[in-house]
C-alpha positions in Angstrom: 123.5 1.7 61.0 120.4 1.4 58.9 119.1 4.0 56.0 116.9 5.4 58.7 119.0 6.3 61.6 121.4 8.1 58.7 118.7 10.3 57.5 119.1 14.2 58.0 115.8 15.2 60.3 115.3 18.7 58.7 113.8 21.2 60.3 109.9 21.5 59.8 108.7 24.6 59.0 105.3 26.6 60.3 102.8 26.1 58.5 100.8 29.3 57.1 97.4 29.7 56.1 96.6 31.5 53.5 94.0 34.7 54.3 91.0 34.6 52.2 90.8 37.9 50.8 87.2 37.8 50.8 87.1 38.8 54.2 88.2 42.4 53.5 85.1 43.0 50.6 83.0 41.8 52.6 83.3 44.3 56.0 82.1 47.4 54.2 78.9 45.5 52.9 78.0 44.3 56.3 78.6 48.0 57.4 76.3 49.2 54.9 73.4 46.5 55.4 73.6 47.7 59.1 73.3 50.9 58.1 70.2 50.2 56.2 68.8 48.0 58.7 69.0 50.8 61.5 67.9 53.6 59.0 64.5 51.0 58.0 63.7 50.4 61.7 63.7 54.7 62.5 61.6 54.6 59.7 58.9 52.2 60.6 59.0 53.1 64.4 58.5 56.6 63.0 55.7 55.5 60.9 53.9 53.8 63.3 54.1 56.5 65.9 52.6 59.0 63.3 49.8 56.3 62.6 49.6 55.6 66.4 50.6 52.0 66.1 50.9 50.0 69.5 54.4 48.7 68.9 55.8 52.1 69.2 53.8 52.9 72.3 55.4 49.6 73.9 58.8 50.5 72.4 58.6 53.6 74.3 57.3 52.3 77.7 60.0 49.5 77.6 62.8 52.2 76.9 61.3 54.8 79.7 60.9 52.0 81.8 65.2 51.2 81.5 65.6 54.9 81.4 64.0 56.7 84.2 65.7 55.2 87.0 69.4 56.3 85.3 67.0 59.4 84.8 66.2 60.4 88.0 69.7 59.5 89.2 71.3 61.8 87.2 68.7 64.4 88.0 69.3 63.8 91.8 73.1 64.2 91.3 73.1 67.0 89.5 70.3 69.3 92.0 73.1 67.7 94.6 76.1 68.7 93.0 74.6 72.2 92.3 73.4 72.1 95.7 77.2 72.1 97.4 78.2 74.2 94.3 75.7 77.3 95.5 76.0 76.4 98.9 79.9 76.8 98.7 79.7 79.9 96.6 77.0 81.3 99.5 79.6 80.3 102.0 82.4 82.1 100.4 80.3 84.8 100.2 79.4 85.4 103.5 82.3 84.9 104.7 83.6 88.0 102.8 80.3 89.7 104.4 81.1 88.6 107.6 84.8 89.9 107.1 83.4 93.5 106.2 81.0 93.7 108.5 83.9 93.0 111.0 86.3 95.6 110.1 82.8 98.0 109.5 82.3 97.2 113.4 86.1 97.3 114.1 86.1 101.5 112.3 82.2 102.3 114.2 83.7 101.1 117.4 87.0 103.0 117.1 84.7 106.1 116.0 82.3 105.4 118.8 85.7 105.5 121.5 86.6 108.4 120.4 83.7 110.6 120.0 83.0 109.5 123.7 86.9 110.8 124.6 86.2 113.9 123.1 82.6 114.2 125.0 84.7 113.2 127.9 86.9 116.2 127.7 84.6 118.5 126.6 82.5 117.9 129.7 85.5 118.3 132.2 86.7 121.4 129.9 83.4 123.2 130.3 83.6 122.6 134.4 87.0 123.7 134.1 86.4 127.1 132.2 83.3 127.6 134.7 85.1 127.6 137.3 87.7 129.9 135.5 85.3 132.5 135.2 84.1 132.1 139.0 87.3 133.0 140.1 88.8 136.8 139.7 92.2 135.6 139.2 94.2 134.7 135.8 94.9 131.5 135.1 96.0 129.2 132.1 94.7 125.8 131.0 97.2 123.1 131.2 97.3 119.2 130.4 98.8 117.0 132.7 101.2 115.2 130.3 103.5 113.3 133.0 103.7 111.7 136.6 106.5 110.8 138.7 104.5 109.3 142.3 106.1 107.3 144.8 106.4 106.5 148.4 107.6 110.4 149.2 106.9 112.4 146.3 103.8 112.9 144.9 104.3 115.4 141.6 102.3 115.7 137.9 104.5 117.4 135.1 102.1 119.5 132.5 102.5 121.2 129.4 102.9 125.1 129.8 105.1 126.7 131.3 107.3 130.2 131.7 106.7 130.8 127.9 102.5 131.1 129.2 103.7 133.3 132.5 103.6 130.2 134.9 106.2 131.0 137.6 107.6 128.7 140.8 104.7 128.9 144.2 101.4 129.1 141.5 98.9 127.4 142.6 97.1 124.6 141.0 93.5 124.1 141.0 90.6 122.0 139.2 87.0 122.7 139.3 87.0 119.9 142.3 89.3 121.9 144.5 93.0 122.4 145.3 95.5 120.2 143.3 99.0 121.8 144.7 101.7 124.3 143.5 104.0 124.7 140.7 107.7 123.6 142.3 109.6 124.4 138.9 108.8 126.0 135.6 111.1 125.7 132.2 109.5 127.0 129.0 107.3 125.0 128.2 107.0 122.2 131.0 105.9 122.6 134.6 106.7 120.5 137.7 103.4 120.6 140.3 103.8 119.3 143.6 100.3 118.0 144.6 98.7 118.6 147.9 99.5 115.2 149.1 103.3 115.0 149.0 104.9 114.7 152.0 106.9 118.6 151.4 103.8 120.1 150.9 101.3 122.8 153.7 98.6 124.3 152.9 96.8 126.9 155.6 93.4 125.9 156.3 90.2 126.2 158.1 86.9 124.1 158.6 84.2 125.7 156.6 81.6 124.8 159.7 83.6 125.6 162.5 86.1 127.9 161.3 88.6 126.3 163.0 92.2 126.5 161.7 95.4 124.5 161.1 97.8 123.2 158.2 96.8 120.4 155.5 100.0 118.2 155.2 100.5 115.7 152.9 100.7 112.1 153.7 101.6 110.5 150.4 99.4 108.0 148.2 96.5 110.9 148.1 96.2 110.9 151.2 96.7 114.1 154.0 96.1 115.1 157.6 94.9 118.4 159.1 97.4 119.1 162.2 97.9 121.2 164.6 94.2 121.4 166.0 93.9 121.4 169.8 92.1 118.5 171.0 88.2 119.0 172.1 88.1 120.9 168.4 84.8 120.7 167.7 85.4 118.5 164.1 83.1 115.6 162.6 83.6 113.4 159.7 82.1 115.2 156.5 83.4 118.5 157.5 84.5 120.4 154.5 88.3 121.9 154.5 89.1 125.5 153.0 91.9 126.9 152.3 92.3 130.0 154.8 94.4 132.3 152.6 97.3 132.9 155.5 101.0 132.4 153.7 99.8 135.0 150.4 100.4 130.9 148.4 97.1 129.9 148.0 94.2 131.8 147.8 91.2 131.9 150.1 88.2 129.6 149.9 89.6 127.0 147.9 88.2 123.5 148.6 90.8 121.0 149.9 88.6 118.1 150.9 86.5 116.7 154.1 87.5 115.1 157.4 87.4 111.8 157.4 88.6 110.5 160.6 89.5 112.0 163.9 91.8 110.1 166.7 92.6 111.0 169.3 96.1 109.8 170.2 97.0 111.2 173.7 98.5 114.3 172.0 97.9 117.7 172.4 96.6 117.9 169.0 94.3 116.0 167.3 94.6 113.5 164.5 92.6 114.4 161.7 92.5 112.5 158.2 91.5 114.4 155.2 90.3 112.7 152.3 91.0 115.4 149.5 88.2 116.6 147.2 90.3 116.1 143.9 90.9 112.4 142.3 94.4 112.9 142.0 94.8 109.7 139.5 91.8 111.1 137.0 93.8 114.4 136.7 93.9 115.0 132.8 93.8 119.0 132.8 94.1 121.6 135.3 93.8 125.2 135.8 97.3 127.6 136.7 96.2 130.4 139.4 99.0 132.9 137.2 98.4 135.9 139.9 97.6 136.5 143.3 95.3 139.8 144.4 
């Protein structure tokens, strides 16, 4: 092997080159010159703009020229953006007016319900109490606080009872008429049966032709007038009285009009009352406490 082949191939290392250390004094000199440079030019544009110098004039149309654009941009974005901002805030706002007003409306209406409830009642009270001091009997006011109606029994519970002298057989009355007759009394309940349950007779006569018979009840407020020969002399809108016969009821008290009359091939004549009292509008009523 030749002198070449046997020589070592050493490793060549990277070659470095050396940093001039001029570069580093030099940066804070070029700093300072641009410094200077900057601080020279504010200077002379000021200079000229005090002596009214042209360049400055064009200086300042180029740079309004660049900047109104980016200018009016901004301005536009910011009326925008405060735009939604007080249009958000008026949202929020109303709709906390909007909620008050609500509930405001919610409390006026609730007022309004019951002030007309209370007109209500004071309207059927003073009926009630004038017709209490038309009649020369005692009586109590009651409330009808219960019902228990079906296809036989037709019956209202209200609040007085033996505690306020209401006895069993008083009769029940509203300014409109005859309601019925107290069928039980604890101390401070009452049972009424009304006038058109099924149990229940009342003596009567027709106020135009003072003809006579007994007003039975027929169930869902409904009741007949029997017992009246036929050829009676009755029409439909004849008012029915109570006659006073029996010592129950007392005389004179409205029961209602004839609505209908058949004749059915009976002796007696089929007459339909249609009683003068609502009997599903009853709210108060008056107890009849003594007979004279």
């Amino acid at each position: 092997m030749n002198n070449r082949s046997r020589a070592r191939i050493e490793p060549s290392s990277p070659r470095v080159t050396p940093r001039n250390p001029s570069q580093h004094s030099t940066l804070p000199w070029v700093s300072i010159a641009c410094f200077i440079l900057l601080a020279v030019l504010s200077l002379t544009l000021l200079t000229w703009k005090v002596k009214g110098r042209a360049p400055v004039a064009a200086f300042e149309s180029v740079v309004l020229s660049i900047s109104k654009p980016l200018q009016q941009v901004t301005t536009w974005t910011t009326r925008q953006f405060r735009g939604l901002w007080d249009n958000y805030i008026y949202l929020v706002h109303l709709q906390q007016e909007n909620q008050r007003l609500r509930e405001e409306l919610r409390w006026i209406q609730q007022e309004n319900h019951r002030y007309i409830e209370a007109y209500l009642q004071y309207q059927r009270l003073q009926r009630l109490l004038s017709f209490r001091e038309q009649t020369p009997l005692d009586a109590v006011t009651a409330e009808v606080v219960g019902r228990n109606a079906n296809n036989w029994t037709e019956i209202i519970y209200i609040n007085r009872g033996t505690r306020d002298k209401v006895a069993k057989g008083m009769p029940v009355v509203t300014h409109e008429g005859l309601v019925g007759q107290v069928i039980h009394a604890a101390p401070t309940l009452s049972q009424v049966m009304l006038l058109t349950d099924f149990r229940s007779g009342v003596d009567a006569l027709v106020q135009r032709t003072r003809a006579s018979g007994i007003v039975a009840g027929r169930g869902r407020s409904t009741a007949e007038l029997k017992f009246l020969p036929v050829g009676t002399d009755l029409q439909p809108g004849d008012r029915v009285l109570s006659s006073g016969m029996g010592g129950v009821f007392p005389k004179g008290l409205i029961i209602g009009e004839v609505k209908d009359v058949y004749q059915n091939g009976q002796p007696t004549q089929h007459v339909e009352i249609q009683p003068s009292v609502e009997f599903s509008h009853l709210e108060e009523v008056l107890v009849l406490l003594k007979l004279q």
